[in-house]
NURO-882863 format. One record per atom (N, C-alpha, C): residue number from 1; atom name; x, y, z. Coordinates in steps of 0.02 Angstrom, whole numbers, plus 50000, padded with zeros to 5 digits. Example, Ala and Ser with C-alpha at 12.3 -4.5 7.8 and 13.67 -1.06 7.14 Angstrom:
ATOM     k    a    east   north      up
ATOM     1    N   50660   49716   50390
ATOM     1   CA   50615   49775   50390
ATOM     1    C   50660   49835   50390
ATOM     2    N   50642   49888   50354
ATOM     2   CA   50684   49947   50357
ATOM     2    C   50645   50002   50394
END
This chain:
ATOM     k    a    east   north      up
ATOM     1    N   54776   55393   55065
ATOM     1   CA   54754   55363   55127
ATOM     1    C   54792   55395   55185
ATOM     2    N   54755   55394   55240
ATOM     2   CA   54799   55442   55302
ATOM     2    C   54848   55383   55346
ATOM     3    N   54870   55418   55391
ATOM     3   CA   54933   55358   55435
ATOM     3    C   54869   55336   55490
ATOM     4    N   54809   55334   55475
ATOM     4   CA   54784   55338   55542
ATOM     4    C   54790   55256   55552
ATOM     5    N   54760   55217   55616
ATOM     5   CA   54769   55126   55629
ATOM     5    C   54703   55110   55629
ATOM     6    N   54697   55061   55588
ATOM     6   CA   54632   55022   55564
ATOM     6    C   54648   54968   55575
ATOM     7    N   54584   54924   55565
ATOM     7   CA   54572   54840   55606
ATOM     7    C   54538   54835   55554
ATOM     8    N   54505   54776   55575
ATOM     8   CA   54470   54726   55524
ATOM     8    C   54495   54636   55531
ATOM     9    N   54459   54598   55509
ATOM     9   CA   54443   54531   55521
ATOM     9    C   54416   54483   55496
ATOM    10    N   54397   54441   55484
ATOM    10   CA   54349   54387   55458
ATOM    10    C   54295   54394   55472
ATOM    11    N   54254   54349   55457
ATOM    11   CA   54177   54343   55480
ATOM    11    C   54171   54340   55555
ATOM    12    N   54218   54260   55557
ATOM    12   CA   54213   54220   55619
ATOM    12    C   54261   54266   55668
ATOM    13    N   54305   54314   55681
ATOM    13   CA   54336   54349   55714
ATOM    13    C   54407   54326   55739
ATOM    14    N   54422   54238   55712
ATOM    14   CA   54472   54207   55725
ATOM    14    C   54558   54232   55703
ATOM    15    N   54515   54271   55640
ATOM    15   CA   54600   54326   55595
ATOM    15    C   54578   54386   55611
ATOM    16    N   54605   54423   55637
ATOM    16   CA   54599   54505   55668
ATOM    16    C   54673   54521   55639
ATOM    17    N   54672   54605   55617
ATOM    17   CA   54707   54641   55594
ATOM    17    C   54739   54695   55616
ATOM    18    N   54770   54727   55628
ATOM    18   CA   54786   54827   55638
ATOM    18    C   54827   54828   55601
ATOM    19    N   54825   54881   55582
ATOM    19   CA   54878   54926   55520
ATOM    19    C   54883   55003   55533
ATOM    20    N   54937   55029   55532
ATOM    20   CA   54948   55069   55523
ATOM    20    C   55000   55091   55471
ATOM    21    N   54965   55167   55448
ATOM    21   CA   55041   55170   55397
ATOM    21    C   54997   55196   55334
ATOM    22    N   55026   55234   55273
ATOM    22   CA   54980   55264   55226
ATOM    22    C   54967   55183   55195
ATOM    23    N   54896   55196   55173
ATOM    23   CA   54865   55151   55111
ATOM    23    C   54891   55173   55051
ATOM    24    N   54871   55098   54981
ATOM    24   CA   54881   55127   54909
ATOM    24    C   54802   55142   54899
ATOM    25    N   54821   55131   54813
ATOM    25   CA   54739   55159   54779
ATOM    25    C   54676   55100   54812
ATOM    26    N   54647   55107   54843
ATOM    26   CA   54587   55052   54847
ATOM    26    C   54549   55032   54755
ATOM    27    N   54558   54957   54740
ATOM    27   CA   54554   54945   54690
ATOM    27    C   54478   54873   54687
ATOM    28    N   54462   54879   54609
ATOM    28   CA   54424   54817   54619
ATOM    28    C   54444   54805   54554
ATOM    29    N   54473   54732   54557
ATOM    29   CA   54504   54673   54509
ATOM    29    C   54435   54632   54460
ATOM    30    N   54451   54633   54406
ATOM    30   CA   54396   54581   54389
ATOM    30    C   54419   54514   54369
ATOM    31    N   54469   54518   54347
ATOM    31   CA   54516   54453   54356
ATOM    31    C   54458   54374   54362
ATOM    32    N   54474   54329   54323
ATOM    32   CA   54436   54265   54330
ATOM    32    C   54460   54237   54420
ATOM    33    N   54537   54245   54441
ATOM    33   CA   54554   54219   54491
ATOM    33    C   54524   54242   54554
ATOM    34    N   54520   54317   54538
ATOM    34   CA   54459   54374   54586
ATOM    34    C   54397   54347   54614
ATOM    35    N   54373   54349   54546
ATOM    35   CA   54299   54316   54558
ATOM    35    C   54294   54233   54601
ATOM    36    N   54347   54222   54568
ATOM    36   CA   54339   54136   54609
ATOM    36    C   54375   54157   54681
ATOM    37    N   54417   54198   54709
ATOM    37   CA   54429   54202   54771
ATOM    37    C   54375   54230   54804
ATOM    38    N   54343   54276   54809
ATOM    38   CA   54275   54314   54826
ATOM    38    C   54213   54275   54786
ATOM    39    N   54210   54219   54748
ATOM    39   CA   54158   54208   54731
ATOM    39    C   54096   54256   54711
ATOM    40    N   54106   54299   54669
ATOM    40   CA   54073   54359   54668
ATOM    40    C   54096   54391   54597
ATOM    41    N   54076   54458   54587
ATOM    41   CA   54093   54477   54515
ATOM    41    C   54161   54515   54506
ATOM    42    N   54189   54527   54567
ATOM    42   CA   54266   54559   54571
ATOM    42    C   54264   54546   54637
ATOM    43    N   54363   54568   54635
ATOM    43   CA   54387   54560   54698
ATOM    43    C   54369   54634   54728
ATOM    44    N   54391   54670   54791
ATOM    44   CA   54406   54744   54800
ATOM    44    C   54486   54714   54862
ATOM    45    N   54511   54750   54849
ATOM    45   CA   54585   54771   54887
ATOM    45    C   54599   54834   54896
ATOM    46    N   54674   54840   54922
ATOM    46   CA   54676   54886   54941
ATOM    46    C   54757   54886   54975
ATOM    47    N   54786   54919   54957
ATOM    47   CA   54892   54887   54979
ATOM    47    C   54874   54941   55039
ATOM    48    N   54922   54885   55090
ATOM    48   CA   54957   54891   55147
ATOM    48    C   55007   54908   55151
ATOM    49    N   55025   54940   55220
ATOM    49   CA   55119   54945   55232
ATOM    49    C   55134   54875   55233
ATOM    50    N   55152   54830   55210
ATOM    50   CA   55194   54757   55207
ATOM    50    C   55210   54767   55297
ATOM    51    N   55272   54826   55310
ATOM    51   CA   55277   54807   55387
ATOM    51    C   55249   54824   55413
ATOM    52    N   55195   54866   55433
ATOM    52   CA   55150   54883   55486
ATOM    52    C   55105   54844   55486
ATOM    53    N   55069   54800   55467
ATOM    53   CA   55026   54758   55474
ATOM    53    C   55026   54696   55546
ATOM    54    N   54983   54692   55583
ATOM    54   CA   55010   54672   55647
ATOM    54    C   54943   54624   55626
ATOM    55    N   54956   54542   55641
ATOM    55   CA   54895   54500   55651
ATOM    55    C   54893   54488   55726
ATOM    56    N   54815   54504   55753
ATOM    56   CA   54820   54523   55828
ATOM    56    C   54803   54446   55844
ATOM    57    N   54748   54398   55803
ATOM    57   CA   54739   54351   55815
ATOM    57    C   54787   54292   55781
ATOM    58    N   54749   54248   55753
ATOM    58   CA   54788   54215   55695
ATOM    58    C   54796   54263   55641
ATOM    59    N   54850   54220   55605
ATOM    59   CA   54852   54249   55526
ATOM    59    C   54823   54208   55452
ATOM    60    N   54795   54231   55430
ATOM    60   CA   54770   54209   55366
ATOM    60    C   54804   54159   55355
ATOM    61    N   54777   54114   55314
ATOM    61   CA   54814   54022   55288
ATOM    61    C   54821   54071   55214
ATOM    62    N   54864   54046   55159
ATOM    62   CA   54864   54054   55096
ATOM    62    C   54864   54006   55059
ATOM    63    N   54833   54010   54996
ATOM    63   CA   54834   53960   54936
ATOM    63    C   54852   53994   54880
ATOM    64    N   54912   53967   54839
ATOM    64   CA   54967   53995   54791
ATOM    64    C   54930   54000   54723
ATOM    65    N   54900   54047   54708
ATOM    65   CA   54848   54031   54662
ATOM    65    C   54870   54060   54597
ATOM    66    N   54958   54058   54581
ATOM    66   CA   54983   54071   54523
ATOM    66    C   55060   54083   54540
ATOM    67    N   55091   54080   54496
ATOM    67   CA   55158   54093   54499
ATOM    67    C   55188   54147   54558
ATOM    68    N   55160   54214   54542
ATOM    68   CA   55167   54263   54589
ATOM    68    C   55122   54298   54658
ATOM    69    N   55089   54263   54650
ATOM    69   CA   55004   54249   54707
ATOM    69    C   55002   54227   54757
ATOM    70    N   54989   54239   54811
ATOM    70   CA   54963   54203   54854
ATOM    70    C   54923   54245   54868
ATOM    71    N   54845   54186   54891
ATOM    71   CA   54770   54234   54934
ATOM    71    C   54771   54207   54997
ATOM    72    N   54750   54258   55032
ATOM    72   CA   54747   54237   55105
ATOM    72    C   54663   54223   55118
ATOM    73    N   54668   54181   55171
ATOM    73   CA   54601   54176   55196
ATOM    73    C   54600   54155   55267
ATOM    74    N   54525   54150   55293
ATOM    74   CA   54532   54107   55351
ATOM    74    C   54512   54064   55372
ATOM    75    N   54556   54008   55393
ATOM    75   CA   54541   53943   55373
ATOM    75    C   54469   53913   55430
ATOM    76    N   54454   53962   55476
ATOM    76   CA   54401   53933   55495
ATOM    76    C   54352   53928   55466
ATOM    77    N   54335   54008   55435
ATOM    77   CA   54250   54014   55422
ATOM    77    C   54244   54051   55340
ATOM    78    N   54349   54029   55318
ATOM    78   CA   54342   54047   55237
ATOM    78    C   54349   54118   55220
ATOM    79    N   54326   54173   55251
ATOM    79   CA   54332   54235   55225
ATOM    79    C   54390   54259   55172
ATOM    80    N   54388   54282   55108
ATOM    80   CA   54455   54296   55085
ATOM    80    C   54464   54348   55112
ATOM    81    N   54528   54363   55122
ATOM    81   CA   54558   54431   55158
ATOM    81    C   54627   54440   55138
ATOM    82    N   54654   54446   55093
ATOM    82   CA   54730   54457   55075
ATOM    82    C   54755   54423   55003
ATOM    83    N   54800   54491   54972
ATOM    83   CA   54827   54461   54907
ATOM    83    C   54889   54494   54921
ATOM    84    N   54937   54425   54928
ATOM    84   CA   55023   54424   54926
ATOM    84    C   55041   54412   54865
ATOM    85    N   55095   54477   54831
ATOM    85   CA   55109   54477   54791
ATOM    85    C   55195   54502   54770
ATOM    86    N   55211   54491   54737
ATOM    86   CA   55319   54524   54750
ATOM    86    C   55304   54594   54759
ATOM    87    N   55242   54658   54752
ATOM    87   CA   55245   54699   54753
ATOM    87    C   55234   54710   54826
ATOM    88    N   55193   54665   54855
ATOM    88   CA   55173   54696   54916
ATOM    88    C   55101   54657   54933
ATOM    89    N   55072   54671   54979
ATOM    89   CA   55006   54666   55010
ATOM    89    C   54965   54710   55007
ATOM    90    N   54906   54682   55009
ATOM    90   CA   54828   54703   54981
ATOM    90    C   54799   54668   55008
ATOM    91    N   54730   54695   55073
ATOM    91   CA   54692   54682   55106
ATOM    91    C   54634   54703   55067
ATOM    92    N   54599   54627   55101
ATOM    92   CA   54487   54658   55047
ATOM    92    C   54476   54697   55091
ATOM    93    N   54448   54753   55041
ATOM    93   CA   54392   54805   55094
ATOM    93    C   54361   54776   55130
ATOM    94    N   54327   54741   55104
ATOM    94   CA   54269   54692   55160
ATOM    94    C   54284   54676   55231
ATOM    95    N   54342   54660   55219
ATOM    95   CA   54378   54646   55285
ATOM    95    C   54392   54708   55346
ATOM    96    N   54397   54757   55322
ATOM    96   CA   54406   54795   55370
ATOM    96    C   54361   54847   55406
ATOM    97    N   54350   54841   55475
ATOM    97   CA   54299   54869   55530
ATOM    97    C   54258   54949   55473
ATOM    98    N   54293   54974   55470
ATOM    98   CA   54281   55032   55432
ATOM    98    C   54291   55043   55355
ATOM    99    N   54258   55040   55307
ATOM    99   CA   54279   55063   55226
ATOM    99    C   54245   55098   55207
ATOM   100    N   54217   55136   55262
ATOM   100   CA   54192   55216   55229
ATOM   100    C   54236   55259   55182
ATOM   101    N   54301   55265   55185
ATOM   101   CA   54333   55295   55171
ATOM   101    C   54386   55244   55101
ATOM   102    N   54371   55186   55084
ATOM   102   CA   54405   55137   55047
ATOM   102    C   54353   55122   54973
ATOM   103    N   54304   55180   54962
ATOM   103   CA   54283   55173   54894
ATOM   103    C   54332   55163   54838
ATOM   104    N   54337   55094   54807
ATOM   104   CA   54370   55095   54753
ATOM   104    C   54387   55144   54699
ATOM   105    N   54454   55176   54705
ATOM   105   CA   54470   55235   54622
ATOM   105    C   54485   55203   54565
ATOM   106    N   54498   55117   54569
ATOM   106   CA   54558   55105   54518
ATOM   106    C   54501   55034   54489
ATOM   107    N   54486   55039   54437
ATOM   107   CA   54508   54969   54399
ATOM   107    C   54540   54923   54392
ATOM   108    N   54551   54854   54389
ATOM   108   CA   54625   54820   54373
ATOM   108    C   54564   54782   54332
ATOM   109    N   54621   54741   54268
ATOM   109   CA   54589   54705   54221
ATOM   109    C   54520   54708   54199
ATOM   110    N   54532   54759   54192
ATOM   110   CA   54454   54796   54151
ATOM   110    C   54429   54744   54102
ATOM   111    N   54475   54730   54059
ATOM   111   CA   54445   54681   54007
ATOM   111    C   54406   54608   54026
ATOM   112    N   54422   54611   54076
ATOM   112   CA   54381   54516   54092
ATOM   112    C   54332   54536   54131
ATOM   113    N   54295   54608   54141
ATOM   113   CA   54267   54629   54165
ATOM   113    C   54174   54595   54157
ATOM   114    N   54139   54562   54185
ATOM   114   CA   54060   54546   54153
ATOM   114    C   54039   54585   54115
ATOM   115    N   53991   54575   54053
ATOM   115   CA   53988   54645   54020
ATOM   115    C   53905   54666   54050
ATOM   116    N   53870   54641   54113
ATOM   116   CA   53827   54664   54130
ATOM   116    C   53838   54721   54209
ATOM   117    N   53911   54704   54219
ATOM   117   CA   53920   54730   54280
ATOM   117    C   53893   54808   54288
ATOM   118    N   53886   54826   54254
ATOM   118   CA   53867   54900   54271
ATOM   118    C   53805   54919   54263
ATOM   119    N   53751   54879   54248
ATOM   119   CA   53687   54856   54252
ATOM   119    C   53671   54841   54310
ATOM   120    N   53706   54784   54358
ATOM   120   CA   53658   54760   54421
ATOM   120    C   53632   54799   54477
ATOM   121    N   53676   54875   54492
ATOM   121   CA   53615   54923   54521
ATOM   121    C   53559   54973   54490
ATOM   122    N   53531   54934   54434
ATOM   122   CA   53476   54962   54409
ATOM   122    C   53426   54913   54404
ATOM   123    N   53443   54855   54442
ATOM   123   CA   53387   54812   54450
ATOM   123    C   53330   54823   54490
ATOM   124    N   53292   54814   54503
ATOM   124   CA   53229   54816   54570
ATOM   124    C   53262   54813   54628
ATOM   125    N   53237   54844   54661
ATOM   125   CA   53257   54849   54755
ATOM   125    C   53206   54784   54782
ATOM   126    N   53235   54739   54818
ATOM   126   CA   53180   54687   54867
ATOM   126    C   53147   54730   54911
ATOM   127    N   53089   54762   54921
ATOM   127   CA   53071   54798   54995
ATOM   127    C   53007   54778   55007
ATOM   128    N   53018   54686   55028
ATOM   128   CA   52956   54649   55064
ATOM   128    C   52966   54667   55122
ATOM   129    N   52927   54681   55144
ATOM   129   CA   52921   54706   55243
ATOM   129    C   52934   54642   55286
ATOM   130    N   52906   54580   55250
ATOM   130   CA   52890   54522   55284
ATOM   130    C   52979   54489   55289
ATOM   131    N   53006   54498   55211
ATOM   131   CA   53066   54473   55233
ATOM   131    C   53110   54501   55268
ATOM   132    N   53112   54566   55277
ATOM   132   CA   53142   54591   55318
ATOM   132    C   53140   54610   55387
ATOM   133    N   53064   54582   55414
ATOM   133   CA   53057   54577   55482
ATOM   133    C   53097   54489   55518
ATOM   134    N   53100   54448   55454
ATOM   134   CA   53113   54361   55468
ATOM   134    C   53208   54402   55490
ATOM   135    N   53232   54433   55441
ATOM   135   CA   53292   54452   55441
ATOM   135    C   53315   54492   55523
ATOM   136    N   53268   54502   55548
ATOM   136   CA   53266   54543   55633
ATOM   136    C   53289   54501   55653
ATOM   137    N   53240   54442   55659
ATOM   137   CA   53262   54383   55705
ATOM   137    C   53323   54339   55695
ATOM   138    N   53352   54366   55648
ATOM   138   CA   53442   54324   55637
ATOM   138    C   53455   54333   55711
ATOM   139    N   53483   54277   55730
ATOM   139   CA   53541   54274   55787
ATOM   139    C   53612   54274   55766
ATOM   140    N   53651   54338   55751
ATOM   140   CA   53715   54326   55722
ATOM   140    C   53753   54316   55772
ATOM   141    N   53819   54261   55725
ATOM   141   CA   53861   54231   55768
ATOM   141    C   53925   54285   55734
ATOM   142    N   53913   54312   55699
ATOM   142   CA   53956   54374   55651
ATOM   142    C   54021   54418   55680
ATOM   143    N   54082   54407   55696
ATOM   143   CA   54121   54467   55751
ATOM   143    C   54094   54526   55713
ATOM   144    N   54093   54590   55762
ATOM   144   CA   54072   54628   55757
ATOM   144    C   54124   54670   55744
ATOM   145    N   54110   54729   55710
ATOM   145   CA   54166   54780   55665
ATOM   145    C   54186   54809   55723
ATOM   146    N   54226   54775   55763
ATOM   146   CA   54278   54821   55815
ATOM   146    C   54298   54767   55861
ATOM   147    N   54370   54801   55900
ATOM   147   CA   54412   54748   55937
ATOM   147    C   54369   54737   56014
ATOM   148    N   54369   54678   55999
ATOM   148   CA   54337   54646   56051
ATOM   148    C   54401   54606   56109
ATOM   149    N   54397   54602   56170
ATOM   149   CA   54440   54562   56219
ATOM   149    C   54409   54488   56220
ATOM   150    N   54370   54466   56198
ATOM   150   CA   54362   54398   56212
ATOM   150    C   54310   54397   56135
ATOM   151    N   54324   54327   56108
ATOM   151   CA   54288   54317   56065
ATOM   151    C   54282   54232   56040
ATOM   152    N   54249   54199   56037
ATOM   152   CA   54163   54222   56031
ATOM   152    C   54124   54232   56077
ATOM   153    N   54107   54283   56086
ATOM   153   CA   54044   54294   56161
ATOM   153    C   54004   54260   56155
ATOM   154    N   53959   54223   56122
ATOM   154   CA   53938   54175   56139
ATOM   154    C   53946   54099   56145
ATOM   155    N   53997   54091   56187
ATOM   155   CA   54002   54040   56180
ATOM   155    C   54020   53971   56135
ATOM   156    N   54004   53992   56085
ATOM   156   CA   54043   53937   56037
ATOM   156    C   54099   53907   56028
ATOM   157    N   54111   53872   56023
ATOM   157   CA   54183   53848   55988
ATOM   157    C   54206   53864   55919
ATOM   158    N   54276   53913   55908
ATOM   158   CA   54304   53912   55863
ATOM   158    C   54361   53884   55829
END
């Protein structure tokens, strides 16, 4: 990973990030605790400099989800975003403005892995026209992948 400074955030835009400093291996966990933090079929991470990490907004809430664990999230709108561990910190890809460059190299706990996971992109593509014109008209309330000076622009309460 390069020294370059990256951001990233929650959904709701309430936990904002910058980092600078080399990255580790970008990884995806299959871990039972994974899946239940991401609700999904793995985690993806990715280690941080522990000190360069600057929270521009709030910082992630954590829940101790094992002896040596803690996951971060945000307690407004839930997003997981962080695994504290004695080794260090690990931010979800998801979380950050840019992961063009954060394709997972690494495995972790291969074995608790689904044994259909490597099947689900050979399923059918959805390409109804109709649902995807209803999908135009979303009004997202979503922060948007970059640092914003005021947020939420519209108005809401966060």
């Amino acid at each position: 990973m390069t020294d370059k400074v990256r951001t990233g955030g929650c959904q709701c835009g309430a936990v904002r990030f910058r980092i600078q400093g080399a990255m580790g291996e970008p990884s995806i966990c299959h871990c039972r605790m994974c899946q239940k933090q991401f609700g999904s079929f793995f985690g993806a991470f990715v280690g941080v400099p522990k000190d360069n990490v600057e929270w521009i907004r709030e910082e992630p809430a954590y829940f101790q989800s094992s002896v040596n664990v803690a996951r971060g999230f945000c307690q407004r709108c839930g997003t997981p975003m962080a695994y504290k561990h004695p080794e260090g910190l690990e931010i979800s890809i998801g979380s950050f403005d840019d992961r063009s460059d954060l394709a997972p190299r690494l495995q972790i706990n291969h074995v608790a892995r689904l044994p259909w996971i490597e099947k689900i992109f050979e399923t059918p593509v959805h390409d109804n026209p109709d649902y995807y014109a209803r999908q135009e008209q979303i009004i997202s309330f979503q922060h948007p992948d970059e640092e914003t000076a005021n947020w939420p622009e519209h108005g809401l309460k966060l």
